[in-house]
C-alpha positions in Angstrom: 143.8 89.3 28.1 140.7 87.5 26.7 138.0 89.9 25.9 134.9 87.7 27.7 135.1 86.5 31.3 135.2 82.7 32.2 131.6 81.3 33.1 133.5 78.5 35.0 135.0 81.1 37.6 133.0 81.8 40.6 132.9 85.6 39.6 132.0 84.8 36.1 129.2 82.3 36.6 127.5 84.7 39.1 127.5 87.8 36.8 126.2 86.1 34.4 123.3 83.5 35.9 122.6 84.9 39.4 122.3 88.4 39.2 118.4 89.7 39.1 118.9 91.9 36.2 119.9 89.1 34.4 117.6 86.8 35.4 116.3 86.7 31.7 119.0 84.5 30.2 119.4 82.2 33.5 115.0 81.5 32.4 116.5 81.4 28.8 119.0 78.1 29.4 116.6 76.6 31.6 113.8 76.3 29.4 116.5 75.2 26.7 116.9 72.4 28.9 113.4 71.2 27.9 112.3 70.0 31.5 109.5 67.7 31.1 106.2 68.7 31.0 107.0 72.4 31.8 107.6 75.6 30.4 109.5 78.4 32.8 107.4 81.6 32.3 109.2 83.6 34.8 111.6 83.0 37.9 112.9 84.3 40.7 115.7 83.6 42.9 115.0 81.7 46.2 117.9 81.9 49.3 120.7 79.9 49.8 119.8 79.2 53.1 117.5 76.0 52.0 120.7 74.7 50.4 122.2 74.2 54.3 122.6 76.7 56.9 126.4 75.8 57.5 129.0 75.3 55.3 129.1 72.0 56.6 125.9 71.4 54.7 126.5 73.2 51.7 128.7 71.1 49.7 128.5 73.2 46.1 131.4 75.2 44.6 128.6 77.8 43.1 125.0 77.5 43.2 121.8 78.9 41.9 118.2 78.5 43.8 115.0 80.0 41.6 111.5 79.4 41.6 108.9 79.5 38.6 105.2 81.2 39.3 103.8 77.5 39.6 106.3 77.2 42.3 108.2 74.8 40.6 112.1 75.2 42.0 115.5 75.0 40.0 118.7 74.3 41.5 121.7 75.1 39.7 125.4 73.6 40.3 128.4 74.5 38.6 130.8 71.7 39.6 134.5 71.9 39.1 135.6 68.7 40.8 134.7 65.2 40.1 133.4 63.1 42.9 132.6 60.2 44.6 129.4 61.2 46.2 128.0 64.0 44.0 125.0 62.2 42.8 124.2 61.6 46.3 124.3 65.0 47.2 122.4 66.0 44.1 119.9 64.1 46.1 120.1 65.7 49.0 119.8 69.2 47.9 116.5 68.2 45.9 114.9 67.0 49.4 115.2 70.7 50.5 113.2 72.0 47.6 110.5 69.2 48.3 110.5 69.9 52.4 110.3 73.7 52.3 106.7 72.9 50.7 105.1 71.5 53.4 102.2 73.2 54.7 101.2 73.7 58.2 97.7 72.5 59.3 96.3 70.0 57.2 97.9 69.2 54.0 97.2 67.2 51.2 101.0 66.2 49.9 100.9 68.3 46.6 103.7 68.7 45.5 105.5 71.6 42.8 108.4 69.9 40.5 112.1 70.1 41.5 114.6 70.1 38.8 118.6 70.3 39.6 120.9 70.7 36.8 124.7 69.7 37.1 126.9 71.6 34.6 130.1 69.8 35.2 133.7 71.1 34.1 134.7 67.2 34.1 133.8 64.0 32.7 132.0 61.7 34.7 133.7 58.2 35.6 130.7 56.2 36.4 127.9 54.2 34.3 125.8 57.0 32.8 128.9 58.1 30.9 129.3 57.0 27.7 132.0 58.8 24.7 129.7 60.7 23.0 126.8 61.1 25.4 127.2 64.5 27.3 123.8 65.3 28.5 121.9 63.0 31.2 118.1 63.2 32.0 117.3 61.4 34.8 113.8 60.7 36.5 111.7 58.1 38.4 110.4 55.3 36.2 109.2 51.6 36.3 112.2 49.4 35.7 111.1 47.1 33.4 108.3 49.2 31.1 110.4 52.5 31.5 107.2 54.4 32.0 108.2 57.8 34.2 106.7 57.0 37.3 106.8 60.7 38.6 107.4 63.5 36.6 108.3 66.4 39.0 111.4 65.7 39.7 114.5 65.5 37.9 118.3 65.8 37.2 120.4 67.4 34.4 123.5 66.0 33.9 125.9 68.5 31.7 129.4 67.3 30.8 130.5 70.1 29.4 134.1 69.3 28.4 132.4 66.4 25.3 130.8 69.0 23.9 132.4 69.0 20.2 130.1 71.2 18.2 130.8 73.4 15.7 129.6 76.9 15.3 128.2 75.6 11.8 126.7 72.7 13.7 124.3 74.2 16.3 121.0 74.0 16.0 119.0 74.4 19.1 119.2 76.7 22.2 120.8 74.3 24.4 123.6 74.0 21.6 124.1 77.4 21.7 124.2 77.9 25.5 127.0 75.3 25.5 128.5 76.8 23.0 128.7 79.9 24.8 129.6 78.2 28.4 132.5 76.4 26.8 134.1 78.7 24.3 133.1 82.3 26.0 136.4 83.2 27.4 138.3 82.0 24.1 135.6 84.4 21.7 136.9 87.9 20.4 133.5 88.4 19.0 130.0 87.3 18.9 129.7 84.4 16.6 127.4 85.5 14.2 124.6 82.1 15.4 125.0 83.5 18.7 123.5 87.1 17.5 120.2 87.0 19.7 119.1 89.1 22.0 119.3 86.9 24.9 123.0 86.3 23.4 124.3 89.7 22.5 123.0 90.6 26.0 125.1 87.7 27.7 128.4 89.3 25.7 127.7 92.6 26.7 127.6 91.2 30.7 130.7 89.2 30.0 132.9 92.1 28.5 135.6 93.0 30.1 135.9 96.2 29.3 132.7 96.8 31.0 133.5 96.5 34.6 135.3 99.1 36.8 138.6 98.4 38.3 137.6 97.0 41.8 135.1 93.8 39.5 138.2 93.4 37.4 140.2 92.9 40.4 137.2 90.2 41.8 137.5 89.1 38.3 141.1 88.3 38.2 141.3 86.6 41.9 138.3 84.2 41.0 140.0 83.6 37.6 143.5 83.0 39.3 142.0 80.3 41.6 140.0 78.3 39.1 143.5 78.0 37.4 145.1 77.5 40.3 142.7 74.4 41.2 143.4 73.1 37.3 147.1 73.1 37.9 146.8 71.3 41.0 144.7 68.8 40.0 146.9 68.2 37.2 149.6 67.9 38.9 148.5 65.6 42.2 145.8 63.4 40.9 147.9 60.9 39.5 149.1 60.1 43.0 146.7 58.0 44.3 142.9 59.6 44.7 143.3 60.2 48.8 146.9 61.1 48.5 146.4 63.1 45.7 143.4 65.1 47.0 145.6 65.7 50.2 148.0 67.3 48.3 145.2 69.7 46.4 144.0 70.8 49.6 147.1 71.4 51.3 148.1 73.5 48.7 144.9 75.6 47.8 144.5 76.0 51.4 148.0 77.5 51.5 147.5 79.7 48.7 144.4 81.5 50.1 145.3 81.2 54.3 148.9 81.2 54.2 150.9 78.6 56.2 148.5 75.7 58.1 148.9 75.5 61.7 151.1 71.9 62.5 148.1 70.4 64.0 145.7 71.6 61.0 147.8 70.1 58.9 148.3 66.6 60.5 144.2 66.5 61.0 143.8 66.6 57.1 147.0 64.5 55.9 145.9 61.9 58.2 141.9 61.8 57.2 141.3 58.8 55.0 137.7 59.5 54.6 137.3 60.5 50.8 133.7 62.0 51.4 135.1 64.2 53.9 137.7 65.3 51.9 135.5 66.2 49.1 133.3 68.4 51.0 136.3 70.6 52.0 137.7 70.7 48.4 134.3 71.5 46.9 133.8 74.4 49.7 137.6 75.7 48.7 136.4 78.9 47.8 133.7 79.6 50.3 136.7 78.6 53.4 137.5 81.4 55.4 139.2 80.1 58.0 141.2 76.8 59.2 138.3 76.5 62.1 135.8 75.9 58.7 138.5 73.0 57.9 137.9 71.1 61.4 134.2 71.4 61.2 134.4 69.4 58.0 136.9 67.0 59.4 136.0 66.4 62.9 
């Protein structure tokens, strides 16, 4: 058993980014992240609830809401699954951080920044992606000066998986914190450029040997269906993308409700809409029930 939980299970990426005792390190990758012009000088976690109020709406695997003390707001996605819409609905989450600041009364439009960052377990198919490019910045600018047009808001694009560094070859913070996001679970000790406070105290909330018998239990579940959604995808991708994302669901649906109900079924092997079948894919681990299914579908 690996010493270090996975930060791309659900269990792990909480313990380690969206607790509020640990809200220190979360503040430490962001400002590694070097958003443009701002430092983070301290953050709190906002609700969910802005992020959708059904989970219809939200369309994340795991998420993170904080806000700095110049009200500036961070959004935070770890995505396991590559698709067709997700810049799109990077987009859409951003416009809830800009709405919730309108004031009542007269109002002058001033707006805090909104910054979303993407760290994706996948490499990304589409024109930003190039072999040995793995981080994205993206922002408003003039086309043809490329002069940032508006500098409040903007996108992080992580692809973690082309991240090839050494543990000779990191130099900055944001080398190290990928570092540490891709090799944590593989580690049997800290790596001696990792041993900072920030770092040691990331270890020490990612030992095993530190949580009681019911977290390792959590622990193990969340690990077992992050494999179980690599094995699938491995195995049913090459199918054709709708066929093949028919099979995923039917399958990790199975695993955590037991046997679909014959009309369930039939509802999502006969949905061609690929959008729709994203949503309920992405929301695998937040389903409950088949009802949550149909609201997605129908």
């Amino acid at each position: 058993m690996s010493r270090y939980i996975n930060p791309f299970t659900d269990f792990g990426f909480k313990k380690l980014f969206g607790e509020v005792a640990n809200i220190d390190i979360l503040l430490d990758f962001l400002n590694a992240l070097e958003f443009h012009p701002i430092k983070i000088e301290k953050l709190t976690f906002k609700t969910h609830e802005k992020l959708g109020e059904s989970i219809i709406d939200r369309k994340a695997i795991f998420d993170l809401y904080c806000e700095d003390v110049q009200g500036n707001r961070f959004i935070v996605e770890l995505q396991r699954v590559q698709q067709d819409f997700f810049k799109d609905r990077a987009l859409y989450y951003s416009t809830f951080a800009i709405q919730e600041q309108a004031e009542k009364g007269k109002w002058n439009y001033k707006l805090s920044g909104v910054y979303f960052v993407g760290i994706l377990d996948f490499t990304l198919t589409n024109h930003i992606s190039s072999p040995d490019k793995y981080i994205h910045s993206v922002v408003l600018m003039e086309k043809e000066t490329k002069i940032i047009f508006y500098d409040k808001l903007e996108y992080k694009y992580i692809e973690v998986p082309k991240f090839n560094k050494t543990e000779n070859e990191l130099v900055t913070t944001l080398d190290k914190w990928l570092y540490f996001f891709k090799y944590l679970s593989m580690l049997d000790n800290i790596p001696n450029v990792l041993n900072t406070e920030t770092f040691i105290k990331a270890f020490d909330i990612a030992e095993m040997t530190h949580m009681d018998s019911e977290k390792r239990l959590e622990y193990q579940a969340s690990l077992k269906a992050y494999r179980d959604l690599n094995v699938v995808l491995d195995e049913h991708f090459d199918k054709g993308e709708i066929k093949g994302k028919i099979e995923v669901i039917i399958k990790l649906v199975t695993k955590k409700l037991g046997n679909i109900p014959q009309d369930i079924e039939l509802k999502i092997k006969g949905c061609t809409d690929i959008s729709k079948l994203d949503n309920i894919l992405d929301d695998i681990f937040d389903i409950q029930s088949f009802q949550d299914i149909l609201k997605i579908i129908d």
